[in-house]
N, CA, C and O atoms as a GROMACS GRO file, in nm:
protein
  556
    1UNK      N    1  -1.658   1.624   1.868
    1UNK     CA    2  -1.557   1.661   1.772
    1UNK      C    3  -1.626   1.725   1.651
    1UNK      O    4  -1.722   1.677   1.591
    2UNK      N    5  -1.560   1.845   1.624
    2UNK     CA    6  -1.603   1.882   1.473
    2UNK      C    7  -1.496   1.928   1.363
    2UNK      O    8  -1.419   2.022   1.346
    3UNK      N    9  -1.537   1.799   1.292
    3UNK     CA   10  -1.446   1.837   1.190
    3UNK      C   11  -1.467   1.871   1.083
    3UNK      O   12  -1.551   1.836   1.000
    4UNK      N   13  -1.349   1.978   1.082
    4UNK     CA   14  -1.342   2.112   0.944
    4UNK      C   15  -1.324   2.032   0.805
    4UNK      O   16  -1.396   2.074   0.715
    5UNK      N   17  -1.243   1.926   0.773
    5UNK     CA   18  -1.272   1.892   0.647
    5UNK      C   19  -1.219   1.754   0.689
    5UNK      O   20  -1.208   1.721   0.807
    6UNK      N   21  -1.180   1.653   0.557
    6UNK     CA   22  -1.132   1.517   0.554
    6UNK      C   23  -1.036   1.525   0.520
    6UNK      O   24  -1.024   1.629   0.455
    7UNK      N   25  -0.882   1.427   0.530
    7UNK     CA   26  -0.757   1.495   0.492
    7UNK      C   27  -0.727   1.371   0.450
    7UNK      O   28  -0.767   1.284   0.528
    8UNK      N   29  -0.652   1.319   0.324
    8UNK     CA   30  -0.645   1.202   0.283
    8UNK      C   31  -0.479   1.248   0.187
    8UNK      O   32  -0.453   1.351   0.125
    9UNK      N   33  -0.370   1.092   0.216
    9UNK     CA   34  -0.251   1.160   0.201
    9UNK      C   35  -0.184   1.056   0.137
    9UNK      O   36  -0.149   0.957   0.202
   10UNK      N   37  -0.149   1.070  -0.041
   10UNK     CA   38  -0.124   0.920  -0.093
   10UNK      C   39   0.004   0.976  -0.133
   10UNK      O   40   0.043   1.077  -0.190
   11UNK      N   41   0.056   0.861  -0.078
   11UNK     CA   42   0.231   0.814  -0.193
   11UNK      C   43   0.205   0.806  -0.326
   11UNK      O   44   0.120   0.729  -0.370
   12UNK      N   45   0.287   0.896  -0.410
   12UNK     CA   46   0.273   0.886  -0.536
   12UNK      C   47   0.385   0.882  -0.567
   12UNK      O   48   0.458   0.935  -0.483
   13UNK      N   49   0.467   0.819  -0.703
   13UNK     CA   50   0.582   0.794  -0.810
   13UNK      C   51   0.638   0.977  -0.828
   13UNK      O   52   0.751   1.015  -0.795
   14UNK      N   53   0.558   1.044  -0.871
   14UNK     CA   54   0.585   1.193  -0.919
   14UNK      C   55   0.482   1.293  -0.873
   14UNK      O   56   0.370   1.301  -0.923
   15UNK      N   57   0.537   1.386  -0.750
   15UNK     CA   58   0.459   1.493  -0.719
   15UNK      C   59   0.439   1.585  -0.840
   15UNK      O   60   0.340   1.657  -0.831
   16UNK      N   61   0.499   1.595  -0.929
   16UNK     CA   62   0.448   1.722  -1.022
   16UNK      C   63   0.344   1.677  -1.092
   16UNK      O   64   0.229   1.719  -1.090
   17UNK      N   65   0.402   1.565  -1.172
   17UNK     CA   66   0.244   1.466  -1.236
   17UNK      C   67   0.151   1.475  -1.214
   17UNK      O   68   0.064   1.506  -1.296
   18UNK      N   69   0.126   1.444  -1.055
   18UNK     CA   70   0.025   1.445  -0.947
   18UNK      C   71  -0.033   1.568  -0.951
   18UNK      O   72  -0.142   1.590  -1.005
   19UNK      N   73   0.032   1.649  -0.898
   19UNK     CA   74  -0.018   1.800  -0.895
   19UNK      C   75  -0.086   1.855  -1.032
   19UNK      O   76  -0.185   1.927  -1.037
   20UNK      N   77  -0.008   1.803  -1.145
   20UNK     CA   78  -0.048   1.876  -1.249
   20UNK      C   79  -0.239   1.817  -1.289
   20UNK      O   80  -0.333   1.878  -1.340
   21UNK      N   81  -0.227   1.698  -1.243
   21UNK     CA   82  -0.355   1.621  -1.261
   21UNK      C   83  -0.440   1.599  -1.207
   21UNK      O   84  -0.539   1.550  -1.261
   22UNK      N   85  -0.433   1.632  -1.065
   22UNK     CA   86  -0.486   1.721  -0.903
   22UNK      C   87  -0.519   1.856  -0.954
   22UNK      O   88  -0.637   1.881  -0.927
   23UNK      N   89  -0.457   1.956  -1.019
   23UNK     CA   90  -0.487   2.059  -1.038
   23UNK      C   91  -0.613   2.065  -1.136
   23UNK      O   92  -0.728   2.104  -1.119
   24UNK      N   93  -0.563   2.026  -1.216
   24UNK     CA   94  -0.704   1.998  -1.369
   24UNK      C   95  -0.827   1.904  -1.290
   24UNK      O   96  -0.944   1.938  -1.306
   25UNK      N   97  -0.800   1.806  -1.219
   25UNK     CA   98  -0.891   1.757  -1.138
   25UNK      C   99  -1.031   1.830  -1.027
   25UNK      O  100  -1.149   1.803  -1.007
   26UNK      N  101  -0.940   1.924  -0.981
   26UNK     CA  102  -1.028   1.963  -0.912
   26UNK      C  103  -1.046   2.158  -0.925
   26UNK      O  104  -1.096   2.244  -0.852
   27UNK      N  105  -0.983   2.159  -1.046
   27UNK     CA  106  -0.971   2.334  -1.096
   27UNK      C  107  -0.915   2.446  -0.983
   27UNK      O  108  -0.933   2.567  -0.979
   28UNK      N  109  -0.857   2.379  -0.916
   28UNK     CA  110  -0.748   2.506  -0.882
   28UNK      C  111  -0.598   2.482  -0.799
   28UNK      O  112  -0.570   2.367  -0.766
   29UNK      N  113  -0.533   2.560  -0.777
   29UNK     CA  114  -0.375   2.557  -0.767
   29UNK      C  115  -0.416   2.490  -0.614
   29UNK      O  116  -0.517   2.490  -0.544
   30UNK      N  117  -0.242   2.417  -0.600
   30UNK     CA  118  -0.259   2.388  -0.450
   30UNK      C  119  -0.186   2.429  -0.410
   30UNK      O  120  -0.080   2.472  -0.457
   31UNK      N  121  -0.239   2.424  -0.280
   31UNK     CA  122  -0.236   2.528  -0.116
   31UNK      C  123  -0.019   2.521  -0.121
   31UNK      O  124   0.046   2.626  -0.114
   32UNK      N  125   0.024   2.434  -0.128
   32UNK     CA  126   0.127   2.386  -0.087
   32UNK      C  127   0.224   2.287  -0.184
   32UNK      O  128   0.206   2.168  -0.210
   33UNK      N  129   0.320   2.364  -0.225
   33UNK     CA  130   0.468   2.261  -0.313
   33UNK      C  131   0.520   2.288  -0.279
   33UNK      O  132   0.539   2.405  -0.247
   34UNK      N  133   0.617   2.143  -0.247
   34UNK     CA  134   0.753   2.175  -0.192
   34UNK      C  135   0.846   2.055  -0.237
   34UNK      O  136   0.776   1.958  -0.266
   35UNK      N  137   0.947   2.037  -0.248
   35UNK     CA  138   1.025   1.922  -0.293
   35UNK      C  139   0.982   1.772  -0.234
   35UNK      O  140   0.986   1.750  -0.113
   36UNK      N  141   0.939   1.673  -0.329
   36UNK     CA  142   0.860   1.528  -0.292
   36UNK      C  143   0.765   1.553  -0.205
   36UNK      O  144   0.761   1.476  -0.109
   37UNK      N  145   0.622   1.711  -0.212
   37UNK     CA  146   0.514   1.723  -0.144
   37UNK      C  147   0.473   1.785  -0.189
   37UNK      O  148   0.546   1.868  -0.244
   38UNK      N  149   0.322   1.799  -0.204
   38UNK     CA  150   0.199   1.875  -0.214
   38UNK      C  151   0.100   1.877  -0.174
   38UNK      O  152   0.034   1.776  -0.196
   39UNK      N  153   0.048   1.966  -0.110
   39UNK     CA  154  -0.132   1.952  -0.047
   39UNK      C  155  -0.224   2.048  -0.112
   39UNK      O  156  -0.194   2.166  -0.130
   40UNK      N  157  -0.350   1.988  -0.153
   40UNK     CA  158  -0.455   2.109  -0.167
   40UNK      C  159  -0.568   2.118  -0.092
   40UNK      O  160  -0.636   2.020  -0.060
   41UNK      N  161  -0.594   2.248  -0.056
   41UNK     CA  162  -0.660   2.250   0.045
   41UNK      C  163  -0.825   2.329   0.068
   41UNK      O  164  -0.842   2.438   0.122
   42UNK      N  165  -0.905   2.265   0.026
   42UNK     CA  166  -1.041   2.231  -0.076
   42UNK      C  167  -1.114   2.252   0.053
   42UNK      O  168  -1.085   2.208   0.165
   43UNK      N  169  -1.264   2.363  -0.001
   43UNK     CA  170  -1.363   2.370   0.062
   43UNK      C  171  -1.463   2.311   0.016
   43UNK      O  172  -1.555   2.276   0.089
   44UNK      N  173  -1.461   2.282  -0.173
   44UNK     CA  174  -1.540   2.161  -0.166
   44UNK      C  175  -1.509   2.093  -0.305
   44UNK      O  176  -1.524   2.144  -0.416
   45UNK      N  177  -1.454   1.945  -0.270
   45UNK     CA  178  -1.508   1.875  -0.108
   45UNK      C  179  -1.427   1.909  -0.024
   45UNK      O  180  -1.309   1.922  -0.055
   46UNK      N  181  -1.467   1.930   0.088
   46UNK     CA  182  -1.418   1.975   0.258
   46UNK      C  183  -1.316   1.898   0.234
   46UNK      O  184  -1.341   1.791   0.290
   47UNK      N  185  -1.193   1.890   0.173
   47UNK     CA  186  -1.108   1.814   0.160
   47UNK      C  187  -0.942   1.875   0.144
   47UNK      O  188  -0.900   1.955   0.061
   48UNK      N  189  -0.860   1.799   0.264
   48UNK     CA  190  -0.737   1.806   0.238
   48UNK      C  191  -0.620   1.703   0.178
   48UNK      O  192  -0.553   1.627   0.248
   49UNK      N  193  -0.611   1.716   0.048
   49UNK     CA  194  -0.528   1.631   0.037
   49UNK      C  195  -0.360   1.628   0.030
   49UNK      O  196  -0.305   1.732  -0.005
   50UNK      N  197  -0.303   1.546   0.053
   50UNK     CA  198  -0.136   1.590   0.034
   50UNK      C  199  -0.094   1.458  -0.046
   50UNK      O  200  -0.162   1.356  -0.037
   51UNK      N  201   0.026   1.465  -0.126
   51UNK     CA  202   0.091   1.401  -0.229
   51UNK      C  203   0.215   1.383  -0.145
   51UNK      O  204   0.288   1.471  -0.098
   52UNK      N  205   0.227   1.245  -0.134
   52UNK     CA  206   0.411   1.210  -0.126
   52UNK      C  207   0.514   1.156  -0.184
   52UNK      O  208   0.497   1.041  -0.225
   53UNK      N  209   0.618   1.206  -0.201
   53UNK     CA  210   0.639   1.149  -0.337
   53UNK      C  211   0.744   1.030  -0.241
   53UNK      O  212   0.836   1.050  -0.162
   54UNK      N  213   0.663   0.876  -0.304
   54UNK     CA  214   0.766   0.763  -0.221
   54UNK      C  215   0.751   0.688  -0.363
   54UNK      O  216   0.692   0.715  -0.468
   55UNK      N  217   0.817   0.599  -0.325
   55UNK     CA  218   0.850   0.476  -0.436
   55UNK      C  219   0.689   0.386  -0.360
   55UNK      O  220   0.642   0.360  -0.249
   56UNK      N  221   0.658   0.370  -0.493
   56UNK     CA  222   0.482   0.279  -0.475
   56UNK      C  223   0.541   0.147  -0.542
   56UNK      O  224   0.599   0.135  -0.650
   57UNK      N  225   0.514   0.059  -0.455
   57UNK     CA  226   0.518  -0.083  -0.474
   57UNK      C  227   0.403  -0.191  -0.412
   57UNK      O  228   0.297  -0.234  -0.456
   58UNK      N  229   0.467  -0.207  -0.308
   58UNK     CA  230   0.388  -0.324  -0.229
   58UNK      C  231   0.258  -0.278  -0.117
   58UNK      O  232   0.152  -0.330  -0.080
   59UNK      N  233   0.335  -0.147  -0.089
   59UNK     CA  234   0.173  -0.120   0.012
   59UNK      C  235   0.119   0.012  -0.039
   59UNK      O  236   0.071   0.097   0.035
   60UNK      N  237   0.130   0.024  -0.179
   60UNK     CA  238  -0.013   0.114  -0.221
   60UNK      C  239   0.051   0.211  -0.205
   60UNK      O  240   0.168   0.238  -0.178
   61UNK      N  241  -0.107   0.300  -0.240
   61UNK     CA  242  -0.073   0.460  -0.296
   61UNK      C  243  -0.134   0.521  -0.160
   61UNK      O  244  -0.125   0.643  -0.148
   62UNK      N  245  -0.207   0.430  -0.036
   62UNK     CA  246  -0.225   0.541   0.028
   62UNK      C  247  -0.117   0.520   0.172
   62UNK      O  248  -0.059   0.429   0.231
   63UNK      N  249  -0.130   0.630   0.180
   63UNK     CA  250   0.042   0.663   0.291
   63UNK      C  251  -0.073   0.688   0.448
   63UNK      O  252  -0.024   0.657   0.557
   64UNK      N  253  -0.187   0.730   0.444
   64UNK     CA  254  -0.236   0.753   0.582
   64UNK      C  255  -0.382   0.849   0.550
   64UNK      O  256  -0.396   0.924   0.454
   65UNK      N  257  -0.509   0.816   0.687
   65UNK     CA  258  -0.597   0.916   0.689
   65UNK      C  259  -0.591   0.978   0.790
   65UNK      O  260  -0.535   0.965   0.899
   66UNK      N  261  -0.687   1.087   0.718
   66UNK     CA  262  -0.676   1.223   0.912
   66UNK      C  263  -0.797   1.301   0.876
   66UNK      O  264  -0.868   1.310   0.776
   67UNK      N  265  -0.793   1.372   1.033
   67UNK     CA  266  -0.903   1.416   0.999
   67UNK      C  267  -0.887   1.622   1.069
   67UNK      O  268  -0.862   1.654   1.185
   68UNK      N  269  -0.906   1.700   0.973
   68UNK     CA  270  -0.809   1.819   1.047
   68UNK      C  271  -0.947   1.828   1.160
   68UNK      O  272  -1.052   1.763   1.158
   69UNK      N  273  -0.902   1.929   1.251
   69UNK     CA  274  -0.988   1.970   1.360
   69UNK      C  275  -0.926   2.134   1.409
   69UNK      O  276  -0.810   2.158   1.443
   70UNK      N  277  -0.989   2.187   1.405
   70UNK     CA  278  -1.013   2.339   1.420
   70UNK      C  279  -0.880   2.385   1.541
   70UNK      O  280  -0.806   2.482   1.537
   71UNK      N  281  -0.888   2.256   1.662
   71UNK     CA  282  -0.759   2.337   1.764
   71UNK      C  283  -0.722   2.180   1.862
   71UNK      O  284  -0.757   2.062   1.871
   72UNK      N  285  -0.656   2.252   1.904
   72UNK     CA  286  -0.562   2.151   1.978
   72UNK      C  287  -0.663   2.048   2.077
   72UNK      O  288  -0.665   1.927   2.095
   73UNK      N  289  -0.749   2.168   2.134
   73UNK     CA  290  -0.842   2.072   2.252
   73UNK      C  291  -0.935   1.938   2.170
   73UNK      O  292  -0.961   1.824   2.209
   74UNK      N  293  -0.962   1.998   2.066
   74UNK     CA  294  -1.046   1.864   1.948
   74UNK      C  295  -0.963   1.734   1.989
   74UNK      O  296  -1.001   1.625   2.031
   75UNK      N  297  -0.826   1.791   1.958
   75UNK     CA  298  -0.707   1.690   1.991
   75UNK      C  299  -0.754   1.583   2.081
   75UNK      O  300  -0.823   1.482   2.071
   76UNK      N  301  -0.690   1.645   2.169
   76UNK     CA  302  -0.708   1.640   2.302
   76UNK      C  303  -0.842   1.555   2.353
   76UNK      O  304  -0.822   1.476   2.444
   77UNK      N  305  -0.957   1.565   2.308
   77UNK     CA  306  -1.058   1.511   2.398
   77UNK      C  307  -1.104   1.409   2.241
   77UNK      O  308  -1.207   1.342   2.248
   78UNK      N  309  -1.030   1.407   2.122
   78UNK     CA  310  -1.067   1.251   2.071
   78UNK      C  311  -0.964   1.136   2.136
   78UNK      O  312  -0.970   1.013   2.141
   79UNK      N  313  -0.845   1.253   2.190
   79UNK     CA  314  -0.788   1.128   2.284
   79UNK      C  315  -0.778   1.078   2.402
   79UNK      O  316  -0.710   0.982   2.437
   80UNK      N  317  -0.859   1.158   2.476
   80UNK     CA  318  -0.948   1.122   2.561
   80UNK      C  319  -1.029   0.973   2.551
   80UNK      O  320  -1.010   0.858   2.590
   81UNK      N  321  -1.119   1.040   2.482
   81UNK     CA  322  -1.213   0.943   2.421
   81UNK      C  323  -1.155   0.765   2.367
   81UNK      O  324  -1.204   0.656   2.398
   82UNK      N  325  -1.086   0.783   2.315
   82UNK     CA  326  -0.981   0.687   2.261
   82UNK      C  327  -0.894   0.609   2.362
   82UNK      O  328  -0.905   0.487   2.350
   83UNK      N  329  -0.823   0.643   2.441
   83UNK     CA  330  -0.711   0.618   2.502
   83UNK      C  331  -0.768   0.496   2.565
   83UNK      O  332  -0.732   0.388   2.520
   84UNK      N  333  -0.875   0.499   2.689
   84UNK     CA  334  -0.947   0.419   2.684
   84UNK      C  335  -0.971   0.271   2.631
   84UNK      O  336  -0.971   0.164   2.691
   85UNK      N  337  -0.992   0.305   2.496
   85UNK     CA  338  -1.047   0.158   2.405
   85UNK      C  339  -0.914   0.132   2.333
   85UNK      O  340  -0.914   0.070   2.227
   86UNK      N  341  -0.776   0.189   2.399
   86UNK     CA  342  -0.638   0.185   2.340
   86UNK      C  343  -0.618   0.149   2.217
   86UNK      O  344  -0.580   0.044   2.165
   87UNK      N  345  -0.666   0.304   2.157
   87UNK     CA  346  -0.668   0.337   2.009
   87UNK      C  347  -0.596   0.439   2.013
   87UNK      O  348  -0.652   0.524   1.943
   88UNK      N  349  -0.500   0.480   2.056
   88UNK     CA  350  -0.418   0.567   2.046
   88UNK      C  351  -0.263   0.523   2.034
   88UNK      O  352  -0.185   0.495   2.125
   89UNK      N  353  -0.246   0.524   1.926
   89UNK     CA  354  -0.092   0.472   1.897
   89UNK      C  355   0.048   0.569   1.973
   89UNK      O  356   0.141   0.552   2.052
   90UNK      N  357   0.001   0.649   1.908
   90UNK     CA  358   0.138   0.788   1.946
   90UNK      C  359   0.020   0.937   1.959
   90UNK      O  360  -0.095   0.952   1.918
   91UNK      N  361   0.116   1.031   2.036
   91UNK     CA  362   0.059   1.153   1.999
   91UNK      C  363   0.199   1.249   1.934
   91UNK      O  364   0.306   1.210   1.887
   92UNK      N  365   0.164   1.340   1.946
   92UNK     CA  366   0.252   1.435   1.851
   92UNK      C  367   0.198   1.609   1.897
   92UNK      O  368   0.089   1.660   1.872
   93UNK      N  369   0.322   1.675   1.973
   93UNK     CA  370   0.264   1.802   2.027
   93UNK      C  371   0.368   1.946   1.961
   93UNK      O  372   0.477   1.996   1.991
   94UNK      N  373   0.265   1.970   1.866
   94UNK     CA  374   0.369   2.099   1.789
   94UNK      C  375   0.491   2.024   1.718
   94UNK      O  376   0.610   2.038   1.745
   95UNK      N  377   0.449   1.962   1.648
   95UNK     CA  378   0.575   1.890   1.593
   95UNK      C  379   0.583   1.931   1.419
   95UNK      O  380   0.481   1.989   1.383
   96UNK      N  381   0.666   1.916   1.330
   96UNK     CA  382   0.684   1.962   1.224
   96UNK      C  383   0.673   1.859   1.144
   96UNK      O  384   0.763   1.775   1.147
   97UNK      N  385   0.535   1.840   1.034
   97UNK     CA  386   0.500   1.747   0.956
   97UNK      C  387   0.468   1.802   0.886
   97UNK      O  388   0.388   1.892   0.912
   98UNK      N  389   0.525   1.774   0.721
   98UNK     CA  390   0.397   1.783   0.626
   98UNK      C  391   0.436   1.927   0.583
   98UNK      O  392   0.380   1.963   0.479
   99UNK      N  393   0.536   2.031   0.652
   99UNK     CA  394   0.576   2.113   0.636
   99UNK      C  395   0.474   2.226   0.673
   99UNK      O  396   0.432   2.311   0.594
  100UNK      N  397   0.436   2.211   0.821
  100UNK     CA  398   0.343   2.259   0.886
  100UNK      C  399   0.440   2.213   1.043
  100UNK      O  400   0.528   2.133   1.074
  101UNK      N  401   0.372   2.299   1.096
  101UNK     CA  402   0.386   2.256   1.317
  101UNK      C  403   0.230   2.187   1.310
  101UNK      O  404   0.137   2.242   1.250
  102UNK      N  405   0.222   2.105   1.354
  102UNK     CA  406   0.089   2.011   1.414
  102UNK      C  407   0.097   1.975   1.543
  102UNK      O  408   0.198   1.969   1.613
  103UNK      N  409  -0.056   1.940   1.581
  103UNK     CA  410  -0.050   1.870   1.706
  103UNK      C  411  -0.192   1.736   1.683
  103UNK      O  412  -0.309   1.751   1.650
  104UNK      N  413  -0.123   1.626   1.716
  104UNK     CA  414  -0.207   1.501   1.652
  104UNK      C  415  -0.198   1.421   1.754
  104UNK      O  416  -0.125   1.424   1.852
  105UNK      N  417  -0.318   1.319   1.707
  105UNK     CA  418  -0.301   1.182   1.744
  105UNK      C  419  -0.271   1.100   1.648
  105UNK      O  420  -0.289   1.153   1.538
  106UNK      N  421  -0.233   0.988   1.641
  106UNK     CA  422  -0.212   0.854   1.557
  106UNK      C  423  -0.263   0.759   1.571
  106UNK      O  424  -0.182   0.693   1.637
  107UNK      N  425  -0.383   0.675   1.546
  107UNK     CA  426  -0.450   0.561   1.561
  107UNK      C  427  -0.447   0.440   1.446
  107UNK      O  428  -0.449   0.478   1.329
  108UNK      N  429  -0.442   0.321   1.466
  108UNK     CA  430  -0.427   0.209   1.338
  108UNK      C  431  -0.569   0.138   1.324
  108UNK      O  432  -0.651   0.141   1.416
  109UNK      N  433  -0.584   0.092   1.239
  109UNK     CA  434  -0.746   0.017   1.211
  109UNK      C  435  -0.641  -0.090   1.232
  109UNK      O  436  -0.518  -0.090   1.236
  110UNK      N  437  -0.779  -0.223   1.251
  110UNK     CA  438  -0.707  -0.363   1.276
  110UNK      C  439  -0.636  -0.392   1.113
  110UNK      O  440  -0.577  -0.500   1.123
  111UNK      N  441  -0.624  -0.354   1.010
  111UNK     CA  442  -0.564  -0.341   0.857
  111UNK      C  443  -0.433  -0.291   0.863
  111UNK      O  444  -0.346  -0.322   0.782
  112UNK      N  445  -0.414  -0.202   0.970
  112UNK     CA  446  -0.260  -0.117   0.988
  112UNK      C  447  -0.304  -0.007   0.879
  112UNK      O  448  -0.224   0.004   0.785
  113UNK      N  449  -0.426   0.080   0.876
  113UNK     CA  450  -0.442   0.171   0.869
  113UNK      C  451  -0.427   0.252   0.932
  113UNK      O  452  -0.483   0.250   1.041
  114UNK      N  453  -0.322   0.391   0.888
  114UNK     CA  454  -0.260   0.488   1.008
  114UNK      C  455  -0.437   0.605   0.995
  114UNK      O  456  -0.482   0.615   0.881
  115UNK      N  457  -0.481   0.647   1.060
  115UNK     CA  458  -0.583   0.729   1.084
  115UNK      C  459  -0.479   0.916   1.183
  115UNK      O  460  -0.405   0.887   1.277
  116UNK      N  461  -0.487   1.029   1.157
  116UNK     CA  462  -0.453   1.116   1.219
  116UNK      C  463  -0.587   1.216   1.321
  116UNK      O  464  -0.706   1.223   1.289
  117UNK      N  465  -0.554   1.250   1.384
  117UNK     CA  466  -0.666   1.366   1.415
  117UNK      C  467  -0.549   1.437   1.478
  117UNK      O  468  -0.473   1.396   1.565
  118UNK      N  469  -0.549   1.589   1.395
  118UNK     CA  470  -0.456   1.676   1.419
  118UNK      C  471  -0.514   1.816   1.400
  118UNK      O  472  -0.633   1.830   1.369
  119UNK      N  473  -0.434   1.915   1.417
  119UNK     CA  474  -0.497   2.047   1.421
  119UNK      C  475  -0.343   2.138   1.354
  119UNK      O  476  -0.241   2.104   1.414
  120UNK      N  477  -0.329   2.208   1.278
  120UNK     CA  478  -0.230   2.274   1.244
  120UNK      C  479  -0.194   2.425   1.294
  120UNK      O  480  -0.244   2.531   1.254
  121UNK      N  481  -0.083   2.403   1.404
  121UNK     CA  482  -0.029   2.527   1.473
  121UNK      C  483   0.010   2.645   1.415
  121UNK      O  484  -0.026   2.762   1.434
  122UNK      N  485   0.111   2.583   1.324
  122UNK     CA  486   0.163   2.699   1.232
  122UNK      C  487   0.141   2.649   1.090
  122UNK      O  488   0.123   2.528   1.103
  123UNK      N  489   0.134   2.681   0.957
  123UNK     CA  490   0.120   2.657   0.851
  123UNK      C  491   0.277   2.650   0.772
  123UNK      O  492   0.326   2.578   0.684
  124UNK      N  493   0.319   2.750   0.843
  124UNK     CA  494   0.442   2.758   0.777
  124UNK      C  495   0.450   2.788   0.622
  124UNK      O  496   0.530   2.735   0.546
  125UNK      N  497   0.360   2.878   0.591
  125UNK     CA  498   0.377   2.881   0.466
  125UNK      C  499   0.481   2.953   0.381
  125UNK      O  500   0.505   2.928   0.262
  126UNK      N  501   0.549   3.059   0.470
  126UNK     CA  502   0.637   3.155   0.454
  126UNK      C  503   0.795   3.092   0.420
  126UNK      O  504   0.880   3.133   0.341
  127UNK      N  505   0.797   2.928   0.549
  127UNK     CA  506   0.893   2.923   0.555
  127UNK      C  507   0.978   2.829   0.474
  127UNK      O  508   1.012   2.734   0.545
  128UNK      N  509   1.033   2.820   0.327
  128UNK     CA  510   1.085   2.755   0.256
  128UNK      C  511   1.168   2.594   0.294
  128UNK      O  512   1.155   2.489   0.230
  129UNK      N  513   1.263   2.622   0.434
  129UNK     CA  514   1.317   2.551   0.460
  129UNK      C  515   1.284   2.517   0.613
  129UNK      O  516   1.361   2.547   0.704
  130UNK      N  517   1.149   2.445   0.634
  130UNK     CA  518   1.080   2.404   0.744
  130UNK      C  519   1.134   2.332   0.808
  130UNK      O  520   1.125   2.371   0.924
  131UNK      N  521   1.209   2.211   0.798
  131UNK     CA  522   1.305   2.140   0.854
  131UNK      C  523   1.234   2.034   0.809
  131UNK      O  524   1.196   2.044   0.692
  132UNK      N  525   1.193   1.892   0.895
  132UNK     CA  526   1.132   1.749   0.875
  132UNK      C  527   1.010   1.769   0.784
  132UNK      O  528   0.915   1.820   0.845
  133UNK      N  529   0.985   1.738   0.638
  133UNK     CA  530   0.928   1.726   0.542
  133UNK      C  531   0.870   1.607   0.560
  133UNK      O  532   0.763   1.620   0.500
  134UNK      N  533   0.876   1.471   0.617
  134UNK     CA  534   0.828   1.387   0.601
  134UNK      C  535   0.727   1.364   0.698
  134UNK      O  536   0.744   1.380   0.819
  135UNK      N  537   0.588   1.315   0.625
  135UNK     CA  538   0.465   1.280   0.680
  135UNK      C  539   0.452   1.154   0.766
  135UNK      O  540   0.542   1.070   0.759
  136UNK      N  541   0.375   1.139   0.826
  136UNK     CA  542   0.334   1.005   0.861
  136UNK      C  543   0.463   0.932   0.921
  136UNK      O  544   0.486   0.843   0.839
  137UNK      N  545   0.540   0.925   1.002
  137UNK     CA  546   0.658   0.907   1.043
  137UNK      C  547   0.597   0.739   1.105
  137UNK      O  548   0.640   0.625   1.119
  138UNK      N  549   0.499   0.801   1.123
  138UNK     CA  550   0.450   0.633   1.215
  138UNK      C  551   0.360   0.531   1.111
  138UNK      O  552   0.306   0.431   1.158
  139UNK      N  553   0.350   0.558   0.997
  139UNK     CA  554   0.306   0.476   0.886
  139UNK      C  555   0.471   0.380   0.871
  139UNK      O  556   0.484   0.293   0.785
   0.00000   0.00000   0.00000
């Protein structure tokens, strides 16, 4: 497996807040706003992050990790690899997350840490009204 960057994806109270303090944080605009979401999408650090905007209470600010991967077969043969030692929760083929088409796996640490390894089909950046906005469906 080689992976293109680290993708880390927290529930926050206020995406603009966030963004505005994400932005000054790491000096430049992000990749992606959209109503209760944001991602920026950083070469360094090799890092993708996305903002959700949920109500933060009892289980924290982080909503899930992932890890992007260049194409579908990456996919594919960490779940391979996985399936095996039945670490594979769900998969997910061209599906609409995050306000993107993806194709993933879903794995949990013994903590009920959601972990992703996904690859992004379409970006969708064009398209305003993508349909399912919400991340992590299996968190």
């Amino acid at each position: 497996m080689t992976a293109a960057k680290t993708h880390l994806s927290l529930n926050v109270a206020d995406v603009q807040k966030s963004v505005d303090w994400y932005r000054g944080f790491f000096g430049t605009e992000p990749h992606k706003v959209r109503e209760g979401y944001a991602n920026f999408d950083l070469e360094n650090p090799a890092l993708k992050l996305a903002l959700n905007e949920s109500k933060v209470c009892c289980q924290g600010v982080l909503n899930h990790l992932g890890i992007l991967v260049e194409t579908a077969e990456e996919v594919e043969a960490m779940k391979t690899r996985l399936e095996p030692l039945g670490m594979v929760d769900s998969t997910e083929t061209e599906e609409v997350c995050c306000h993107a088409r993806q194709t993933k796996l879903w794995a949990k640490d013994p903590d009920g840490n959601m972990w992703e390894v996904y690859t992004i089909v379409d970006d969708m950046l064009e398209d305003e009204a993508a349909g399912n906005s919400s991340c992590c469906a299996n968190c």
